[in-house]
C-alpha positions as CSV (number, residue, x, y, z in Angstrom):
1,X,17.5,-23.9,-90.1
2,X,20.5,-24.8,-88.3
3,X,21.2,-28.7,-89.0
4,X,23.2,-30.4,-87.1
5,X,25.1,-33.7,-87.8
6,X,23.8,-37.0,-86.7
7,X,26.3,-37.0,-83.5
8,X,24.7,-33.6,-82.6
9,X,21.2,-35.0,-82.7
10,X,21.9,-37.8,-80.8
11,X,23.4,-35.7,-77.5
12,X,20.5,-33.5,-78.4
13,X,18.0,-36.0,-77.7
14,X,20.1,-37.3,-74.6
15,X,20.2,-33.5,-73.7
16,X,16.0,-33.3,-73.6
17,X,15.5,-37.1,-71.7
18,X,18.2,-35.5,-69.4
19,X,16.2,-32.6,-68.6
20,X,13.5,-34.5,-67.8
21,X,11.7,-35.1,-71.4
22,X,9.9,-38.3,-72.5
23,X,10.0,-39.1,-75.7
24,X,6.6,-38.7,-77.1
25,X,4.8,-36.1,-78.9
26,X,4.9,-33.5,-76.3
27,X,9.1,-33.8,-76.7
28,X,8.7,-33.8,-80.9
29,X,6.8,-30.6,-80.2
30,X,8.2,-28.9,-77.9
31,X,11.5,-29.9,-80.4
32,X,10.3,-28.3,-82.9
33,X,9.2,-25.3,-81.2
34,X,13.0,-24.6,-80.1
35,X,14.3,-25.0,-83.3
36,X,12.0,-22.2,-85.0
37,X,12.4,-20.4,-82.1
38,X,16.3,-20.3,-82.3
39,X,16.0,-19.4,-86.0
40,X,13.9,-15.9,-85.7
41,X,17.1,-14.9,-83.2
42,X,20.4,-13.4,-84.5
43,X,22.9,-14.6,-81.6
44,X,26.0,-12.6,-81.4
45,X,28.6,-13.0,-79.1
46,X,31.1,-9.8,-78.0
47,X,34.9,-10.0,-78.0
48,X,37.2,-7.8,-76.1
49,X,41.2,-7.7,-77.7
50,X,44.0,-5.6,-77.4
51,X,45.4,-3.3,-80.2
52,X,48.9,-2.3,-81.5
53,X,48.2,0.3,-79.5
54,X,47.7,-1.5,-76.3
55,X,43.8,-0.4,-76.1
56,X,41.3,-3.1,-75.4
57,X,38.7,-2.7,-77.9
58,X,35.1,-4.6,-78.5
59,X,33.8,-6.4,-81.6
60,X,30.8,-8.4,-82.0
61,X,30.4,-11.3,-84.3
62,X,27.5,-13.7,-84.9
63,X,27.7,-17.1,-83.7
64,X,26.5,-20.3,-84.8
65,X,24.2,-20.9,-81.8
66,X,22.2,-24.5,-82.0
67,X,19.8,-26.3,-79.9
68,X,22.7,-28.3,-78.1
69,X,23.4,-25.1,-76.7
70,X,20.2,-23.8,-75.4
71,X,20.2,-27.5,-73.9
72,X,23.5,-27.2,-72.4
73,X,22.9,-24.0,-70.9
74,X,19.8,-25.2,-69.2
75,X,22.3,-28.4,-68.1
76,X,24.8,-26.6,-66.6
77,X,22.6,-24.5,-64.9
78,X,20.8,-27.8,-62.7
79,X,24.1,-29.5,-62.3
80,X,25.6,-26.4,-60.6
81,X,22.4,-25.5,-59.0
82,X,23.4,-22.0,-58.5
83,X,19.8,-21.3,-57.7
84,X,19.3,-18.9,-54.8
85,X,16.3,-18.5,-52.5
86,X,14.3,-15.8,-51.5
87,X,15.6,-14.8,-47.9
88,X,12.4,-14.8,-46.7
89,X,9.4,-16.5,-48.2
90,X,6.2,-15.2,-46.3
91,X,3.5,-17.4,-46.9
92,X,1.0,-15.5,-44.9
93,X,1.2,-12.1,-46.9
94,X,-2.0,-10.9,-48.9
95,X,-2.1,-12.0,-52.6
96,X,-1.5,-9.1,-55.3
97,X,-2.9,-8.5,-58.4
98,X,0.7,-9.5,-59.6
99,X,0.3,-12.9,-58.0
100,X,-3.0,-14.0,-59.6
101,X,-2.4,-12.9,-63.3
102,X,1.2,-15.0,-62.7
103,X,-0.5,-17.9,-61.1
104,X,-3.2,-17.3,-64.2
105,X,-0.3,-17.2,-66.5
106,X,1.4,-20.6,-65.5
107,X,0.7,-22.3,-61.3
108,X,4.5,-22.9,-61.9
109,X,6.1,-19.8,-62.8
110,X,4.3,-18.4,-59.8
111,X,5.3,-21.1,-57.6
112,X,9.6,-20.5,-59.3
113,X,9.1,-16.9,-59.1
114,X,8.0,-16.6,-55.3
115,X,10.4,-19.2,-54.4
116,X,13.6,-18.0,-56.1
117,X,15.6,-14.9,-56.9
118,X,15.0,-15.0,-60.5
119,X,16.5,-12.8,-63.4
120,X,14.8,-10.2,-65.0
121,X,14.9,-10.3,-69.0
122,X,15.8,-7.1,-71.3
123,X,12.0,-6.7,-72.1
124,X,11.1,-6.5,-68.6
125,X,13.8,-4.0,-68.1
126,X,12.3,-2.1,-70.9
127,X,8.8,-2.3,-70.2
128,X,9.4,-0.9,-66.7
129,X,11.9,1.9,-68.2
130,X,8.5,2.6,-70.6
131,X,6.1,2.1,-68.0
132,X,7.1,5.2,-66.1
133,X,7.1,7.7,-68.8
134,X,3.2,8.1,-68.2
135,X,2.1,7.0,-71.5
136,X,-1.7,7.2,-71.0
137,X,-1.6,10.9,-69.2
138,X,0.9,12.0,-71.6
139,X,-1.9,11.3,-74.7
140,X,-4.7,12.2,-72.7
141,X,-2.9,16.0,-72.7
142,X,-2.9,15.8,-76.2
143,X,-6.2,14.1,-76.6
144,X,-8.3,16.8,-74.5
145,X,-7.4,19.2,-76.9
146,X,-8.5,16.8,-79.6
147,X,-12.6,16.6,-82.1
148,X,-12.9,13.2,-81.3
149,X,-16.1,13.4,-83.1
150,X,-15.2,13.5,-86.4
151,X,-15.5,11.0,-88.4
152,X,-12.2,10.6,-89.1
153,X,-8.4,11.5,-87.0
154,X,-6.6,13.0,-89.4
155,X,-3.7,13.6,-87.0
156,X,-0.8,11.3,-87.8
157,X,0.7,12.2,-84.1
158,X,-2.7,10.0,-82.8
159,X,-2.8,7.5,-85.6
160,X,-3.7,5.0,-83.0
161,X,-7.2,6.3,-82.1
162,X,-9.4,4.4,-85.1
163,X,-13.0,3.2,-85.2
164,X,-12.4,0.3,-82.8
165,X,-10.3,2.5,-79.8
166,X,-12.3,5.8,-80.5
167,X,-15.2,5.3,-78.1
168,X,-12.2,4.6,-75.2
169,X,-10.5,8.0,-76.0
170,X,-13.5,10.0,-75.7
171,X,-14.5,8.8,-72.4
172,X,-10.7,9.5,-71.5
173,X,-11.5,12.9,-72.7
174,X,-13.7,13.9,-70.7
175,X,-12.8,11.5,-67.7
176,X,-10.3,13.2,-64.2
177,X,-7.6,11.5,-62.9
178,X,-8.2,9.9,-59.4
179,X,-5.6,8.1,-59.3
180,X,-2.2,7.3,-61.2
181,X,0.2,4.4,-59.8
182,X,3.4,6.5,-61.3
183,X,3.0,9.6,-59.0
184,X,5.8,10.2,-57.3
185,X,4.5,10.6,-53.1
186,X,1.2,9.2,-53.7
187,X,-0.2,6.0,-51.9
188,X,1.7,3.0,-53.5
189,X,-0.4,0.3,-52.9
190,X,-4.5,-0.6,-51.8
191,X,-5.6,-3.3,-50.0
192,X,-9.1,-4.6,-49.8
193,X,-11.1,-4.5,-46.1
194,X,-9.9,-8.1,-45.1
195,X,-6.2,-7.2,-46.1
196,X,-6.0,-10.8,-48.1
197,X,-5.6,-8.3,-51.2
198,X,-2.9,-5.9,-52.4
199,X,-2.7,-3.9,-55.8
200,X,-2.1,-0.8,-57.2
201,X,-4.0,-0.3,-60.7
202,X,-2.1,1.6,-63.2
203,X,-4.9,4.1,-63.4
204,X,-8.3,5.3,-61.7
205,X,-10.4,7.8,-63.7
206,X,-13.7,9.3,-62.9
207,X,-15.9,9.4,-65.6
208,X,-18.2,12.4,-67.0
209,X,-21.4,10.6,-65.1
210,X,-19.3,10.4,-61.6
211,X,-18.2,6.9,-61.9
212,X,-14.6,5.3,-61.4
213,X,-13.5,2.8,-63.8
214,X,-9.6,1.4,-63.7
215,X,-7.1,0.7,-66.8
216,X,-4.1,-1.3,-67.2
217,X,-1.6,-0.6,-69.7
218,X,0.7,-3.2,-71.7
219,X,3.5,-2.1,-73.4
220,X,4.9,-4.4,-76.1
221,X,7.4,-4.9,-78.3
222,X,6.8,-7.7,-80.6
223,X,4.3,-7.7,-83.6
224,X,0.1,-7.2,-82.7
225,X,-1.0,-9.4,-80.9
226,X,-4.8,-10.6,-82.2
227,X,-6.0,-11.6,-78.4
228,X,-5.4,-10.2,-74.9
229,X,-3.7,-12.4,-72.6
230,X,-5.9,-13.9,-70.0
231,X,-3.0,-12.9,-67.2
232,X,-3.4,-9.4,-67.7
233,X,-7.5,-9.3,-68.2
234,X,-7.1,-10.9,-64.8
235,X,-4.8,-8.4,-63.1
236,X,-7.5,-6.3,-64.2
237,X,-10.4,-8.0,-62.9
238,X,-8.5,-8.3,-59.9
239,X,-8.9,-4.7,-58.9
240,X,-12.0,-4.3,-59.9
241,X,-13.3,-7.4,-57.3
242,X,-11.0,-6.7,-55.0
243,X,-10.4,-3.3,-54.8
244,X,-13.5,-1.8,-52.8
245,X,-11.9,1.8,-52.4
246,X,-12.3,2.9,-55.7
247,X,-16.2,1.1,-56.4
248,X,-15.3,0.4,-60.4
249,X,-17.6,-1.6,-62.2
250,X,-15.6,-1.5,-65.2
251,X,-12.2,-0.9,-66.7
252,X,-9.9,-1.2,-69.7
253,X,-7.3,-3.2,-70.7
254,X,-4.8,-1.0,-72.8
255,X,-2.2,-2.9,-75.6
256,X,0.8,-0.5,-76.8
257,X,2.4,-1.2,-79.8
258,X,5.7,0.2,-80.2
259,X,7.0,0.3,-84.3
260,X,9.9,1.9,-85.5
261,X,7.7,5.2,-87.1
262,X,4.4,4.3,-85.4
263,X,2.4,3.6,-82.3
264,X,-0.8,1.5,-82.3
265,X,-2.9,0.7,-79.7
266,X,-5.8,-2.4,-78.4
267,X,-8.1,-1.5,-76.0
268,X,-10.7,-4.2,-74.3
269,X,-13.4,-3.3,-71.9
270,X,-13.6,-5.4,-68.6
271,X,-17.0,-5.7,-66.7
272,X,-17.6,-6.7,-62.9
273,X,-20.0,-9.2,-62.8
274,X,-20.7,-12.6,-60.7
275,X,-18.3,-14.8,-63.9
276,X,-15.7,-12.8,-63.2
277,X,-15.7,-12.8,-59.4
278,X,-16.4,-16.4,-59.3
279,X,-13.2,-16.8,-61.7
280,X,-10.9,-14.8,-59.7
281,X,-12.2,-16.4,-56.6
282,X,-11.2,-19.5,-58.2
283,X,-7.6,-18.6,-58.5
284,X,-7.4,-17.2,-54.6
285,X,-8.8,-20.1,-53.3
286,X,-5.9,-22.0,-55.8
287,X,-2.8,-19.6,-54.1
288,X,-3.9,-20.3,-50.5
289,X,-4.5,-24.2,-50.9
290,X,-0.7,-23.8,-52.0
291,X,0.5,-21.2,-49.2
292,X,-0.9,-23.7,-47.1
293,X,1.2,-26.5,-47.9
294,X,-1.2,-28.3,-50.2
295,X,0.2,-30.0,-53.1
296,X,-1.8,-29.2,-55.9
297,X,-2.4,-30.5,-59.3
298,X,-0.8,-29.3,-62.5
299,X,-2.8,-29.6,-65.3
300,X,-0.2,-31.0,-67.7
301,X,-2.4,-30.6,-70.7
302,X,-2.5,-26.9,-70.6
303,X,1.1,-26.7,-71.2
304,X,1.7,-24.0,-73.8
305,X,5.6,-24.6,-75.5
306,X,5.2,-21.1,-77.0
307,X,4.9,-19.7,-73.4
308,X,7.7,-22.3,-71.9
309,X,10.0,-21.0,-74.5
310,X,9.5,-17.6,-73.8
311,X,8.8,-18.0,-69.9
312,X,11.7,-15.7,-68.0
313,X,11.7,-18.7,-65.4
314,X,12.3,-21.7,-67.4
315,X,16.0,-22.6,-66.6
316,X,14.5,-23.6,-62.9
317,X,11.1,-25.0,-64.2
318,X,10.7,-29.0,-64.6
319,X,6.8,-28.8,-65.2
320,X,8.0,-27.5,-68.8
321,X,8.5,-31.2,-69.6
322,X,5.2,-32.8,-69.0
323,X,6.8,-34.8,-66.5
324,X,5.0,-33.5,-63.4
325,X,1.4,-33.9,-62.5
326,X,1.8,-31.8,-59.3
327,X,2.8,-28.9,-57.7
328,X,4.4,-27.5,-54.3
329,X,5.3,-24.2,-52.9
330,X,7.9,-23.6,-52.6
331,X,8.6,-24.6,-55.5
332,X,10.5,-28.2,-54.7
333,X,13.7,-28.7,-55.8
334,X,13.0,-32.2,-57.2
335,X,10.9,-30.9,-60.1
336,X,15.0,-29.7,-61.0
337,X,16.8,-32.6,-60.6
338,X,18.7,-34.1,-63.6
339,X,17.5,-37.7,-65.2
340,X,19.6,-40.6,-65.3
341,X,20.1,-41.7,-69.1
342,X,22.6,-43.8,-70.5
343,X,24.6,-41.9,-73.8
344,X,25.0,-43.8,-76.8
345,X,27.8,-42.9,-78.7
């Protein structure tokens, strides 16, 4: 815990009604959330000198890195509103996949992140550098080759297959590739017979009775997750409504684990059916009232503070604060502007 003296707290708190906090328990929270938060992370700050020897050379230190900074950051970046727009903002284009699992995710982040050229975090870097090293054909080559019907995988190299992913492996197996969205001079992207739609699904496989089912891998790089996040059953469930070319009626949702001697692996099964159309009707009919103009309403009590915290958007996002009931796209820059509050000393 990094405590901070009784002058600290006080700009702290300034710092958070500032921002556009009320004090309240959503603040205390969302507080306290920060603080653990900034705890689990080592910050560590670089330093460039020069030597007796006239060379400039690097050394990294850790720093004592508080709340008031995370705050201050945040501050600095509304006050000098160095924001930049998207050139072009084209309301009319079809909806992605991409679009309703971020709209599913949080309506604000979609709104911030079609509205604004954001930054992309190290883990997104990452998970794109890992995305296109073919992870799922690359252990389908080795799985073909593979008695998945024993009772037991004795192969350390394919640890991951266990009683719970087994039954996904063997239909792999025995399943042909139709389609893969990281071959290089293939079709990039699918769009449904109305062209309101646009996706391209990680994988199409035919299965062993001459039916097509999708998957959508995750790569991640924190500790197991126990649930799968509805954003990404709902890029799934996306392609499988919308997606009419391929005719799935099912796919898989596919969680990599990534350990320092390991690999593990969560699969879930995804069925078409009239719930999961109706839900990811739901959503378009959500996107369009907002490419329309309409100002829609943000469900304040959904807020998650473990998702604001770790949301790669949330330097421009003033729904994070419980303060607005509403939302616009473009994403208005009112919901950024700095509070008026008085600092006592």
């Amino acid at each position: 815990m990094r405590y901070l003296s009784l002058k600290q707290e006080k700009f702290r708190d300034f710092l958070f009604l500032k921002l556009g906090f009320k004090e309240g328990e959503h603040l205390n929270r969302y507080r306290e959330y920060l603080e653990a938060l900034i705890d689990l992370k080592d910050y560590k700050k670089e330093f460039t000198f020069t030597d007796r020897n006239n060379k400039d050379k690097q050394i990294t230190i850790e720093v004592d890195f508080t709340i008031v900074d995370w705050l201050v950051d945040e501050l600095n970046f509304r006050e000098g509103r160095s924001w930049k727009k998207k050139a072009t903002i084209n309301i009319a284009k079809a909806t992605s996949a991409t679009d309703l699992a971020n709209f599913s995710f949080c309506p604000a982040s979609f709104s911030i992140s079609n509205t604004f050229e954001t930054e992309r975090t190290k883990n997104m870097e990452e998970g794109t550098l890992q995305h296109e090293k073919f992870h799922l054909l690359k252990w389908k080559e080795k799985i073909e080759i593979l008695d998945l019907d024993k009772t037991e995988i004795t192969d350390r190299e394919v640890s991951f297959i266990d009683k719970e992913t087994k039954d996904f492996f063997k239909e792999l197996k025995y399943s042909k590739v139709v389609y893969s969205g990281h071959q290089e001079n293939g079709t990039s992207f699918f769009f449904n017979k109305a062209k309101t739609f646009v996706g391209q699904p990680d994988y199409v496989f035919k299965n062993s009775n001459g039916n097509n089912f999708i998957v959508e891998e995750k790569l991640k790089f924190n500790k197991e997750e126990t649930i799968f996040f509805v954003n990404n059953k709902v890029q799934l469930a996306a392609y499988l409504i919308e997606l009419e070319e391929f005719n799935a009626n099912y796919g898989y949702l596919v969680y990599w684990y990534y350990y320092s001697n390991s690999l593990k692996c969560k699969v879930v099964k995804i069925t078409k059916n009239e719930v999961v159309g109706n839900f990811i009707n739901n959503i378009f009919k959500q996107i369009d009232l907002l490419k329309e103009g309409t100002v829609i309403e943000f469900d304040t009590s959904k807020l998650n503070i473990n998702k604001c915290l770790n949301c790669s958007v949330r330097k421009w996002c003033g729904h994070k604060s419980g303060n607005y009931n509403d939302l616009s796209f473009p994403y208005s820059d009112s919901y950024m502007k700095l509070f008026y509050v008085k600092y006592e000393k």
